[in-house]
BAFI-3210 file (N, C-alpha, C; in Angstrom, 3 decimals, decimal comma, padded with zeros to 6 digits):
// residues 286
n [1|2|3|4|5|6|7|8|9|10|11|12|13|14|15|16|17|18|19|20|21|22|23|24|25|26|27|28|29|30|31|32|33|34|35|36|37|38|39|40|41|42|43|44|45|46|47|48|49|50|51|52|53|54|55|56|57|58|59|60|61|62|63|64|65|66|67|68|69|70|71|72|73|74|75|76|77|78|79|80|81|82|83|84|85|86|87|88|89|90|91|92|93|94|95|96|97|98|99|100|101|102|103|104|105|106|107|108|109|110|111|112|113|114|115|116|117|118|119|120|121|122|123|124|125|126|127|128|129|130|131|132|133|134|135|136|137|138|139|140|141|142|143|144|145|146|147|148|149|150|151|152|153|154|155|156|157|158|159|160|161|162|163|164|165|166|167|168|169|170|171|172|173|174|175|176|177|178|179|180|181|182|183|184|185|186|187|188|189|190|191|192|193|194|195|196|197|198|199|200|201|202|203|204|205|206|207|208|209|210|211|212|213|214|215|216|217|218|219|220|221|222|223|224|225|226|227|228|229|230|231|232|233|234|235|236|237|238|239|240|241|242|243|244|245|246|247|248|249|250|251|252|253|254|255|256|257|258|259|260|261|262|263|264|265|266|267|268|269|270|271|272|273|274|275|276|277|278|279|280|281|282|283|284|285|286]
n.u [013,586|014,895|013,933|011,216|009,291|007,765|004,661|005,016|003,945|005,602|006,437|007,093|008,146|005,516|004,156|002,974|004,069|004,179|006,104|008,412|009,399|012,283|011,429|012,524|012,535|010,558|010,348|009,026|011,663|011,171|013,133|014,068|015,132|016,574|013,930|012,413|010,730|012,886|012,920|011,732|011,612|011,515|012,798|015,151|014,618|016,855|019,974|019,322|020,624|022,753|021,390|020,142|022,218|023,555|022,353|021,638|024,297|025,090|023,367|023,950|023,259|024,715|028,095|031,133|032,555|031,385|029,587|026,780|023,395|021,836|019,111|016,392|014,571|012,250|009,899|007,780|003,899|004,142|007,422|009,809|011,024|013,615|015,534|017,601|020,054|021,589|023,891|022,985|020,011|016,402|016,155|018,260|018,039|015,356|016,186|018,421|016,314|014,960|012,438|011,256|009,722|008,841|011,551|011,184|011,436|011,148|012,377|013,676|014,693|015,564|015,397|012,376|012,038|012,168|011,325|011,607|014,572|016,639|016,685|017,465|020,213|023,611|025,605|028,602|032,064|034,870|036,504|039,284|043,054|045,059|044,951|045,374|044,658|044,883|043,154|042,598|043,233|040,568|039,216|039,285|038,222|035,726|035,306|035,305|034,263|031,388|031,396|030,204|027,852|025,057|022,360|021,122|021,755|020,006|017,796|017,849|017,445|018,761|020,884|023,997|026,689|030,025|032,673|036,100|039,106|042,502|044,383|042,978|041,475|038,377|036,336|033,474|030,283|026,972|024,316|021,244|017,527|017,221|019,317|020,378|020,137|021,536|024,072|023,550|023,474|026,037|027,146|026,827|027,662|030,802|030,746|030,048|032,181|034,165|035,633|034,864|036,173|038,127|036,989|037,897|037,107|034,274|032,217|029,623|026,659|025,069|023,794|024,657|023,829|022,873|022,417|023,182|026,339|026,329|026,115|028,460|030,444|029,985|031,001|033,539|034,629|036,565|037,108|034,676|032,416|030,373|027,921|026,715|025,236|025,326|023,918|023,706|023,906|025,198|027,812|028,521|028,761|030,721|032,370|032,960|033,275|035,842|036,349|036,544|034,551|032,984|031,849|029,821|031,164|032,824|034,340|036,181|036,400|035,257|033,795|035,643|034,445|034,930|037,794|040,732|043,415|043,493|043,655|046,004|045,185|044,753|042,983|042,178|041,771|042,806|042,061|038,530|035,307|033,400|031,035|029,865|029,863|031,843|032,934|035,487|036,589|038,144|039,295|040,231|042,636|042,042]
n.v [042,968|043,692|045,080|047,045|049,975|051,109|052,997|053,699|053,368|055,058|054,280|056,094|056,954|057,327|058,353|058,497|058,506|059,209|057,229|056,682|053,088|051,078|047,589|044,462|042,061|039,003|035,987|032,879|030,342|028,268|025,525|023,535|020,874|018,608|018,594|017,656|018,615|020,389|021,359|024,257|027,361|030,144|033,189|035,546|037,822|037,504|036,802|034,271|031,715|031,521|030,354|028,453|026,660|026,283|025,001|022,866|021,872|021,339|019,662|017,892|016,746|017,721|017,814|019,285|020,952|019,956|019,975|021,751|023,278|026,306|025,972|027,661|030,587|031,592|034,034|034,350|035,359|035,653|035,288|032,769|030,723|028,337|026,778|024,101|021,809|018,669|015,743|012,445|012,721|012,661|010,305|010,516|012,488|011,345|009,731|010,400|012,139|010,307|009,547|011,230|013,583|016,594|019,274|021,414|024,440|026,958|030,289|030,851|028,009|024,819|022,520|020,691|018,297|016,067|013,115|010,747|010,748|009,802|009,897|012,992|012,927|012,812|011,005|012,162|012,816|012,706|016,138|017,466|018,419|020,390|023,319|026,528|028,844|032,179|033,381|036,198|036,890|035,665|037,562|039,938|038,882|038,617|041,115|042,473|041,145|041,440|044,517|044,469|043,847|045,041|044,491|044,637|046,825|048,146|047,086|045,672|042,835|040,998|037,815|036,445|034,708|034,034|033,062|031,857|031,198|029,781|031,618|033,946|034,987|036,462|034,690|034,277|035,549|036,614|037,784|037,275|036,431|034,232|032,431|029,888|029,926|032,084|030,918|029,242|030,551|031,539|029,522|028,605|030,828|030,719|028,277|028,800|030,491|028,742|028,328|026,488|024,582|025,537|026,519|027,271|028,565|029,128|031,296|032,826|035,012|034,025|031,831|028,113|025,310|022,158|021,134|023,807|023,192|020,635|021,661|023,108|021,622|019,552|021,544|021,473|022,866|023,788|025,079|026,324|029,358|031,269|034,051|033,514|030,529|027,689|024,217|020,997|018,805|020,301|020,411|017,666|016,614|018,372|017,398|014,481|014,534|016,486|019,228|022,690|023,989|027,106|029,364|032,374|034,793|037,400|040,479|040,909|038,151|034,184|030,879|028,204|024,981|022,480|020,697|022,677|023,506|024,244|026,453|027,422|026,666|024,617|022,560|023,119|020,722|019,056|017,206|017,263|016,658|014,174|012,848|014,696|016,986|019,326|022,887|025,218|027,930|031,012|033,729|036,874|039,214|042,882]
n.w [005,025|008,212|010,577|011,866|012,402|014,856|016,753|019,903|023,342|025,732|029,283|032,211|035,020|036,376|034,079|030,951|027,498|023,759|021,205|018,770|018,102|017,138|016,212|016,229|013,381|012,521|011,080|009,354|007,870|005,493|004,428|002,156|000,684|-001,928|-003,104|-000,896|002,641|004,397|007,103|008,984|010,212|012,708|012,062|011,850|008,881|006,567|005,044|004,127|002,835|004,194|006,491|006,054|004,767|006,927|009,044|007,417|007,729|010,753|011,423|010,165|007,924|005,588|004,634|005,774|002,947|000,904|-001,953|-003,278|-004,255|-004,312|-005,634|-005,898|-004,346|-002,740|-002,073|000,334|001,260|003,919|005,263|003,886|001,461|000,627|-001,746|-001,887|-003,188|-003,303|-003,207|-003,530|-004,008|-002,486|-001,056|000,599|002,570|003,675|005,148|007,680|008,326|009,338|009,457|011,311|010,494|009,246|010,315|012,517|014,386|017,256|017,130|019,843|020,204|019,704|016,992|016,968|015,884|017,202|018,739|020,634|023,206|022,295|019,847|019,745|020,515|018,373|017,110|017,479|016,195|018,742|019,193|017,821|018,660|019,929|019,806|021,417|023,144|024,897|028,453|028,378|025,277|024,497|026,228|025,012|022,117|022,766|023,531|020,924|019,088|020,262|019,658|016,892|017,044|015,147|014,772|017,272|018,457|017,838|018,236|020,381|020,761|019,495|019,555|018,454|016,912|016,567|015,047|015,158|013,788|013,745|014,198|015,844|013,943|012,605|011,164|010,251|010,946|012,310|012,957|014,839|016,061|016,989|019,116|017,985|015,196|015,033|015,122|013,309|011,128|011,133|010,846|008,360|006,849|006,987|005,931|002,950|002,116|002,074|004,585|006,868|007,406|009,159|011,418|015,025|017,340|018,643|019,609|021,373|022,361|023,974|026,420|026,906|025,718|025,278|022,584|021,362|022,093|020,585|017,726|017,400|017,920|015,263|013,687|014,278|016,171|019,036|021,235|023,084|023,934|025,747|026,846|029,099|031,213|031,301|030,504|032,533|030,367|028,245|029,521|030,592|027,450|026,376|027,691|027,124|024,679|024,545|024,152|024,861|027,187|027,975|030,145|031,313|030,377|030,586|030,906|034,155|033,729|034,099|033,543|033,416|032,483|031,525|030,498|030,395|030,204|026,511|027,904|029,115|031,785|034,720|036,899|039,885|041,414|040,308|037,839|036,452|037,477|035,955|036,762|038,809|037,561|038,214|038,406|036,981|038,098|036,623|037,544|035,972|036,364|037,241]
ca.u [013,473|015,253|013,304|010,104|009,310|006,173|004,991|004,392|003,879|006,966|006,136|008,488|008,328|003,673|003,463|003,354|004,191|004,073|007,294|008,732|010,384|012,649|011,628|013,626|011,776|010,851|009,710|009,451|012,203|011,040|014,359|013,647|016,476|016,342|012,445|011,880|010,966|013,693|013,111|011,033|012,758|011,271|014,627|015,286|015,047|018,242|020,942|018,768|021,033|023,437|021,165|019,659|023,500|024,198|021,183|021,873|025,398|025,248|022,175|023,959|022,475|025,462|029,298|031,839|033,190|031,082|029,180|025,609|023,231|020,915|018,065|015,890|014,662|010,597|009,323|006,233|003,585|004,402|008,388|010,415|010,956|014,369|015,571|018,633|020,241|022,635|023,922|022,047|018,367|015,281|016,454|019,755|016,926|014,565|017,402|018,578|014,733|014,517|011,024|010,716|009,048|009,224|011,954|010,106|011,863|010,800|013,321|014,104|014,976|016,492|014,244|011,621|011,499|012,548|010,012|012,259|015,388|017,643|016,616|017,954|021,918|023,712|027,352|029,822|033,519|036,185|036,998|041,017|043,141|046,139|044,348|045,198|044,162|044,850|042,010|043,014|042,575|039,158|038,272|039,830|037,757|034,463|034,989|035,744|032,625|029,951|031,380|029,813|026,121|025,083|020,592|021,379|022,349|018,995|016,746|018,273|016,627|019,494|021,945|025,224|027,515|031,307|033,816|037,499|040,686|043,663|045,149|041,983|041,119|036,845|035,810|031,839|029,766|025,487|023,014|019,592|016,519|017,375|020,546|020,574|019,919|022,527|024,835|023,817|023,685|027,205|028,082|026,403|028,378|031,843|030,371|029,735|033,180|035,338|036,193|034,244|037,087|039,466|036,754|038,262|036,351|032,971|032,029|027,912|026,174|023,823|024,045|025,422|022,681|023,671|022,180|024,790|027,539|026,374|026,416|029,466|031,348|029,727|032,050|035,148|035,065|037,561|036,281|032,846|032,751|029,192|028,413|025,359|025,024|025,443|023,212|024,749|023,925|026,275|029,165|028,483|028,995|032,085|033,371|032,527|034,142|037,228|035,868|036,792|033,373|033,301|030,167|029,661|032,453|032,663|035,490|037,385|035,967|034,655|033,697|036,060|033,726|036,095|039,438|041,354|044,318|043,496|043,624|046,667|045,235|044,587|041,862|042,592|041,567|043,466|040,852|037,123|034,805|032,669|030,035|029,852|030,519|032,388|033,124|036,360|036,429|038,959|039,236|041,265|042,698|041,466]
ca.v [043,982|043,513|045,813|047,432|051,288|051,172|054,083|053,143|054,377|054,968|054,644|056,247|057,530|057,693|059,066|058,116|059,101|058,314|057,711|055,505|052,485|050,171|046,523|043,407|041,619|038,094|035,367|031,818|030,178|026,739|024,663|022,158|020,130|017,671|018,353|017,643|019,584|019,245|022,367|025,189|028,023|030,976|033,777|036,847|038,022|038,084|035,537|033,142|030,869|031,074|029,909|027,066|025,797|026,096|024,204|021,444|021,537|021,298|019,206|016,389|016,413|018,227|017,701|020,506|021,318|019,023|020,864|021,924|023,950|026,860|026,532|028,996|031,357|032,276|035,063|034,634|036,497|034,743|034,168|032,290|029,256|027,909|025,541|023,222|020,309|018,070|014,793|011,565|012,940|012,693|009,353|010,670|013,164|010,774|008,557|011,876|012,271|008,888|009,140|012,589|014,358|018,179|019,571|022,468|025,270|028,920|031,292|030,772|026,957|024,501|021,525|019,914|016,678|014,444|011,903|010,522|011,031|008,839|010,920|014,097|012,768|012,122|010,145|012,545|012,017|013,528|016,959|017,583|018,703|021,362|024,639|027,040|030,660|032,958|034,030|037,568|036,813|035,224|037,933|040,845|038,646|038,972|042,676|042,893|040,375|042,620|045,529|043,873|043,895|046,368|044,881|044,655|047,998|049,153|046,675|044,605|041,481|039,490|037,411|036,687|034,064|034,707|032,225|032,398|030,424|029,256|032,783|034,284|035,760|036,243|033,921|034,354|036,600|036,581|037,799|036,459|036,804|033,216|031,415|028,647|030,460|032,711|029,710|028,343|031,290|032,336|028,581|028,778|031,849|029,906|026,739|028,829|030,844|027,733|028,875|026,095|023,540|026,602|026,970|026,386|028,467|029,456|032,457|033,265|036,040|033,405|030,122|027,204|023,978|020,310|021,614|024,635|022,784|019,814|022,059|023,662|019,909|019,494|022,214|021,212|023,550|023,177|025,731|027,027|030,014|031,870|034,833|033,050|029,507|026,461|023,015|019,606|018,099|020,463|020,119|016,243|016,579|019,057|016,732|013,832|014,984|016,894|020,460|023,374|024,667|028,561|029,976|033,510|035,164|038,835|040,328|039,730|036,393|033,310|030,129|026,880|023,607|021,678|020,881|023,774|022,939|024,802|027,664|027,322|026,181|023,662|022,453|023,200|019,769|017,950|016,631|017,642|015,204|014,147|012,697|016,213|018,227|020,267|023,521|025,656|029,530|032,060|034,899|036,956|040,063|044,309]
ca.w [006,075|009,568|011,407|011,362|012,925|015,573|017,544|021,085|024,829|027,075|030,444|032,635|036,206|036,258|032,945|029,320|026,302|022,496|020,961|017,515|018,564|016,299|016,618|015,396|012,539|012,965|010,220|008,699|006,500|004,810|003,966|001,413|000,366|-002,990|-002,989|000,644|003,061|005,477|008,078|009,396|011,232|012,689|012,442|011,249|007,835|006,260|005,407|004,151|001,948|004,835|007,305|005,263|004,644|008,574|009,670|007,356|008,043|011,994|012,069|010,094|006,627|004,949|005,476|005,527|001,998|-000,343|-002,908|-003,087|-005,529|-003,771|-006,843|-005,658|-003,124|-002,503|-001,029|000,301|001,757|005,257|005,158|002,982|001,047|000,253|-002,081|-002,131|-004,197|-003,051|-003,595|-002,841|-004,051|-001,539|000,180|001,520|003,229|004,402|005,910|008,077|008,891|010,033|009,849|011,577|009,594|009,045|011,684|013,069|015,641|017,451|017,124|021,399|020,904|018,787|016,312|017,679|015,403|018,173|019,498|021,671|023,762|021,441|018,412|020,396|020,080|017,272|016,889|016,952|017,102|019,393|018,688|017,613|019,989|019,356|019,360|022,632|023,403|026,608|028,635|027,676|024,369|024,817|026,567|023,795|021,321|022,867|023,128|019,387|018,860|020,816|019,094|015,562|016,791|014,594|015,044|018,986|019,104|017,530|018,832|021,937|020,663|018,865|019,955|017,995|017,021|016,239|014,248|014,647|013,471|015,153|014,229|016,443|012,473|012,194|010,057|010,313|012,136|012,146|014,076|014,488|017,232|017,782|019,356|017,278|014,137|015,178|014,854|011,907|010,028|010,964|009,743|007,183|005,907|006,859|004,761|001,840|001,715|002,689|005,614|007,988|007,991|009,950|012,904|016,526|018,410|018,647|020,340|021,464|023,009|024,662|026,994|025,893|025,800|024,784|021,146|020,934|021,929|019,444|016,498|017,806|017,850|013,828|013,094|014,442|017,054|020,039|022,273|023,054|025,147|025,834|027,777|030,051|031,947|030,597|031,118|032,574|029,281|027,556|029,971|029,776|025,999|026,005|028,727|026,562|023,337|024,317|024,394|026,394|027,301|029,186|030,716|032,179|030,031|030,877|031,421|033,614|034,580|032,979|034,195|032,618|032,949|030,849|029,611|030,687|029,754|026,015|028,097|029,845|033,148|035,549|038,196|041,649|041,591|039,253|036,965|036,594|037,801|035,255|037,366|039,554|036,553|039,454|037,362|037,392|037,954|036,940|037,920|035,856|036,574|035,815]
c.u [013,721|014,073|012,357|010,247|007,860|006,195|004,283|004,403|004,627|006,069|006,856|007,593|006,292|003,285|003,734|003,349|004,337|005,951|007,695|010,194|010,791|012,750|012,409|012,067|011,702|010,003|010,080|010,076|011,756|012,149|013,715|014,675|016,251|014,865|011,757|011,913|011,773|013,437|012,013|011,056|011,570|012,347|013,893|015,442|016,354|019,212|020,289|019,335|021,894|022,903|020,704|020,749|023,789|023,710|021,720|023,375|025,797|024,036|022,451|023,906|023,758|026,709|030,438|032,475|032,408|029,960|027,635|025,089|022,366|019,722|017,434|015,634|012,878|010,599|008,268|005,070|003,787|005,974|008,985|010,477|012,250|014,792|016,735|018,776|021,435|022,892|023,185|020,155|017,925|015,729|017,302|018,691|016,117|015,402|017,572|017,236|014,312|013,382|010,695|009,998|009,448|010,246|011,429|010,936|011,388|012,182|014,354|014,726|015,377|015,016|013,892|010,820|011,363|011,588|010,707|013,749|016,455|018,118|017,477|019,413|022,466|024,854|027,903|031,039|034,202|036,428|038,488|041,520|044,431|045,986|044,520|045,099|044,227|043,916|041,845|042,649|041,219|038,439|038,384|038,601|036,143|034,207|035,092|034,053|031,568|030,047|030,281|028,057|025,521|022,829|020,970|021,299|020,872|017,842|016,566|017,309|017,169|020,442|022,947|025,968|028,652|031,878|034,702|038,144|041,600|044,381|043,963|041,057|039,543|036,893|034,320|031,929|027,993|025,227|021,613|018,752|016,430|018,864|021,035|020,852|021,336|024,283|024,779|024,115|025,328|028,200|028,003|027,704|029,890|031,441|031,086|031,399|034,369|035,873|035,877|035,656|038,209|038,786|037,385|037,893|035,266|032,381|030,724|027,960|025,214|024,166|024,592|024,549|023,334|023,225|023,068|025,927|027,539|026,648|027,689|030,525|031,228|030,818|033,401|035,808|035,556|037,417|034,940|032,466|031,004|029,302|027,003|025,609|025,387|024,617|024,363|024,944|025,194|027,573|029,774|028,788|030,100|032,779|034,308|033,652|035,105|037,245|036,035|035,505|033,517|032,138|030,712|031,052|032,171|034,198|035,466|037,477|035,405|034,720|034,204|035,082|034,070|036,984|040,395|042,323|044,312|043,564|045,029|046,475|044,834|043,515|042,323|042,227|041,751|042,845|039,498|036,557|033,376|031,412|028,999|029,586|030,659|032,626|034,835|036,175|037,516|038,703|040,247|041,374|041,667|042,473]
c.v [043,327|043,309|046,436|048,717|051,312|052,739|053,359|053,857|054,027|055,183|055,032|057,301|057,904|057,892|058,022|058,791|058,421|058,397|056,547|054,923|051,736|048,628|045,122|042,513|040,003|037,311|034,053|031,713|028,766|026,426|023,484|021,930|019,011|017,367|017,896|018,066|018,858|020,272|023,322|025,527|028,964|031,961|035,370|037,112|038,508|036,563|034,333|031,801|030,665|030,224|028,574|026,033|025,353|025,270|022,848|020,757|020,675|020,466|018,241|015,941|016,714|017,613|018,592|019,962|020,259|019,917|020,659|022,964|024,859|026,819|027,692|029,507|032,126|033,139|035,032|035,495|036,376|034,521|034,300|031,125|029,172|026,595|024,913|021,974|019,996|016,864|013,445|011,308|013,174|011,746|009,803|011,535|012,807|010,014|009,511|011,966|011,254|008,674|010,042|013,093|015,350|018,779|021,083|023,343|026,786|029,075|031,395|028,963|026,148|023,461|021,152|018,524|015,762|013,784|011,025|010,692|011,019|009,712|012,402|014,339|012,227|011,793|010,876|012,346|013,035|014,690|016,749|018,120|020,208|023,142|025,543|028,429|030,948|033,356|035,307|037,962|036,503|036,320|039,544|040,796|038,892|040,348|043,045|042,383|041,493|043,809|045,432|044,247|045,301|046,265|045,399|045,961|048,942|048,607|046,061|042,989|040,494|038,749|037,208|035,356|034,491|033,519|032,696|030,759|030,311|030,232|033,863|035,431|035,304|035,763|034,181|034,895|036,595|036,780|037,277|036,541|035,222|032,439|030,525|029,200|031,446|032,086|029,143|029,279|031,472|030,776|028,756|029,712|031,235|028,889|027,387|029,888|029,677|027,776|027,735|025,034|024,419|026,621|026,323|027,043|029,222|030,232|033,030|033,981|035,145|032,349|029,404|025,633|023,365|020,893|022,275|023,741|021,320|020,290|022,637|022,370|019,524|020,415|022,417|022,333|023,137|023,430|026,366|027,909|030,560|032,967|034,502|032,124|028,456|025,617|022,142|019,133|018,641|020,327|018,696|016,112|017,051|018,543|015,226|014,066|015,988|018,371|021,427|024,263|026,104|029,325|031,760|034,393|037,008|039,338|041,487|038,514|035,854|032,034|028,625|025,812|022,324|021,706|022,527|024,245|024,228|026,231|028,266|027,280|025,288|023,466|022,219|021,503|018,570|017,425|017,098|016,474|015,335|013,728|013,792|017,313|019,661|021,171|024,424|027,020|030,573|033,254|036,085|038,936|041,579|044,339]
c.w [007,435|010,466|011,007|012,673|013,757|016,534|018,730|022,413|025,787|028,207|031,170|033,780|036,492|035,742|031,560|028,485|024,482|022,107|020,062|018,455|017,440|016,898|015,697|014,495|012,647|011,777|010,169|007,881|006,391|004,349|003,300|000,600|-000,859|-002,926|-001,931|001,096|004,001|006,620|007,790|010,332|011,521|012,810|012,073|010,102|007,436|006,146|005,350|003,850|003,472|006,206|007,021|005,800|006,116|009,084|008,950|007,943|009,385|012,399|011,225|008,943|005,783|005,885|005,139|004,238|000,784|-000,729|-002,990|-004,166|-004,738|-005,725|-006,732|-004,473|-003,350|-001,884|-000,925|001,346|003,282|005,384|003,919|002,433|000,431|-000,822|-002,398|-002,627|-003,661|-003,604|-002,849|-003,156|-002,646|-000,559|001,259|002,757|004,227|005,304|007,108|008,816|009,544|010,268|010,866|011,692|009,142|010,174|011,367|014,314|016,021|017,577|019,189|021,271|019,516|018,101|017,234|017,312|016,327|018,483|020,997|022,003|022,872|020,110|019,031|020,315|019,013|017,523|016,185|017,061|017,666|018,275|018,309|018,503|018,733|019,254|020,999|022,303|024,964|026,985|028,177|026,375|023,597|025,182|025,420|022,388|021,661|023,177|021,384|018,985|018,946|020,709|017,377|015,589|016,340|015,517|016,382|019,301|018,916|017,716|020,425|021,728|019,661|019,685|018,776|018,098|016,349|015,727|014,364|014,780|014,844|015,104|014,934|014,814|012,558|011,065|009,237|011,204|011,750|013,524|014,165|015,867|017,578|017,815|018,287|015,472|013,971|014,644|013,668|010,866|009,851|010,762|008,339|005,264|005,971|005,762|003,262|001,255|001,959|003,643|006,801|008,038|009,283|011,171|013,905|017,280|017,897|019,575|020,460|022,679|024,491|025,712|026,518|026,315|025,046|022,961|020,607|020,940|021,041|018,235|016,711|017,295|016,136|013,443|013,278|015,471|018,474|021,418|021,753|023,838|024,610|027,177|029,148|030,248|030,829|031,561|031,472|031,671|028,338|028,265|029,694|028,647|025,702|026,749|027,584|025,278|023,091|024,428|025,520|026,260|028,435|028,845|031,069|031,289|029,720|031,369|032,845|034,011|033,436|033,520|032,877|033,432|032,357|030,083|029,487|030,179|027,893|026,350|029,048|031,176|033,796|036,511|039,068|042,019|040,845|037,710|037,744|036,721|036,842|035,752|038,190|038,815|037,242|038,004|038,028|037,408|037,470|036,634|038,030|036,258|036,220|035,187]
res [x|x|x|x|x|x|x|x|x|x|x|x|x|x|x|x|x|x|x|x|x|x|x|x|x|x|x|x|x|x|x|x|x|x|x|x|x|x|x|x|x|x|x|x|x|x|x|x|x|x|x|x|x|x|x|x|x|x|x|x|x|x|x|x|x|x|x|x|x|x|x|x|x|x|x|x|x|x|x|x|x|x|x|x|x|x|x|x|x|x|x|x|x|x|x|x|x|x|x|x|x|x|x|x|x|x|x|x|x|x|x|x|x|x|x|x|x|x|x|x|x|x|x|x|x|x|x|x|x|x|x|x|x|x|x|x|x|x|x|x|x|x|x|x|x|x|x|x|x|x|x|x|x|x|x|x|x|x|x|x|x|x|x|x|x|x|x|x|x|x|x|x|x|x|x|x|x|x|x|x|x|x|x|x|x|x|x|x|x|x|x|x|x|x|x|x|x|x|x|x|x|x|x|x|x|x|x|x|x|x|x|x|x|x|x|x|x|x|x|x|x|x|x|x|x|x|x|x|x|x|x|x|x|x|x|x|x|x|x|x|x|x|x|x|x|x|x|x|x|x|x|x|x|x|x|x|x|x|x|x|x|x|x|x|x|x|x|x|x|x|x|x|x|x|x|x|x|x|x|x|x|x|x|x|x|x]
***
């Protein structure tokens, strides 16, 4: 169950009234991987297997296209409980965990294993290069996108991640009451149809934090567009590893903060200054 049916009191203009509202449904999934636990999400019911796969995928543990077993699937009176088999057993797990422990996240933010800073980044390599799109089309695609939100439309409390190819073809699509989740699920569901080696761009309803655009980079994505702010950390990172990162994307604007160039354009200033992480603006036509 998504959603749940409450009756509650509109307030509107001095008065109130009773009136059934539809709210978005919110729960624990347990991820436990070759008999360890490896995760504990709070999301949205729904899309469990795919969110499992996404999480491990983009968080390191898994690697696109190598084979996995979902054993089972709990329901409990709290949630969920997942269970996956891979290769390697428990160690490959604990290695990954580095002595961790449980990774642990709310539904607003990404794991919270870390202990320190160090633990927070992982060694990824340079994205690929070769992949361009028109702003036009960028911005075509996030009208097609935010046509999809079917909860959104009946709660206003998901956000959304989008998958497309180098032929702008949806790959994946998930919703979820958290960003991140949003993301993994809608890898998740690429992982599990074969589809994750094709992503090149990555398309969210939400911000874009050094976390997004890390799992974003796990999947071989080229661009990263969002329709809210971005941190320094993630520009630093999409600067860093080749990435055309784009904030504020509404149409008919959208803010480039690196590598432009995939978009057919240029910085009034030749190069972005990575120290500054000066940003670029365009500002495209009605």
């Amino acid at each position: 169950m998504q959603t749940i049916r409450r009756t509650i009191l509109r307030y509107r203009e001095g008065g109130a009234h009773a009136s059934d509202d539809t709210i978005l449904a919110e729960a624990p999934l347990e991820i436990v991987v070759n008999g360890v636990p490896w995760a504990a999400l709070m999301c949205t019911p729904g899309g469990d297997e795919d969110l499992a796969l996404g999480f491990c995928l983009t968080e390191g543990l898994m690697a696109p296209g190598e084979s996995y077993a979902m054993e089972r699937l709990e329901h409990m009176a709290e949630g969920s409980r997942i269970h996956l088999s891979i290769r390697g057993g428990g160690e490959r797990v604990h290695t990954v965990m580095n002595g961790r422990g449980l990774r642990t996240g709310a539904s607003c933010c990404g794991n919270r294993s870390a202990t320190c800073a160090e633990e927070l980044i992982r060694a990824i390599p340079p994205v690929a290069g070769g992949y361009h799109i028109a702003p036009e089309q960028l911005h075509h695609l996030q009208v097609e996108s935010e046509a999809c939100q079917a909860l959104f439309g009946s709660t206003g409390a998901t956000h959304f991640c989008a998958l497309y190819d180098n032929e702008s073809e949806l790959l994946a699509y998930a919703e979820d009451v958290g960003r991140h989740n949003a993301l993994d699920k809608a890898a998740g569901q690429a992982f599990r149809q074969g589809r994750v080696e094709r992503v090149r761009l990555v398309l969210l309803s939400s911000r874009l934090s050094f976390e997004m655009v890390q799992k974003s980079i796990a999947l071989g994505a080229q661009v990263v567009a969002g329709f809210s702010a971005v941190t320094s950390r993630a520009v630093a990172l999409a600067e860093a590893s080749g990435v055309t990162l784009i904030g504020f994307l509404r149409p008919p604007r959208m803010n480039v903060y690196t590598h432009p160039g995939r978009l057919g354009l240029e910085s009034h200033e030749g190069s972005f200054q990575q120290q500054g992480l000066t940003k670029f603006t365009t500002d495209m036509p009605s």
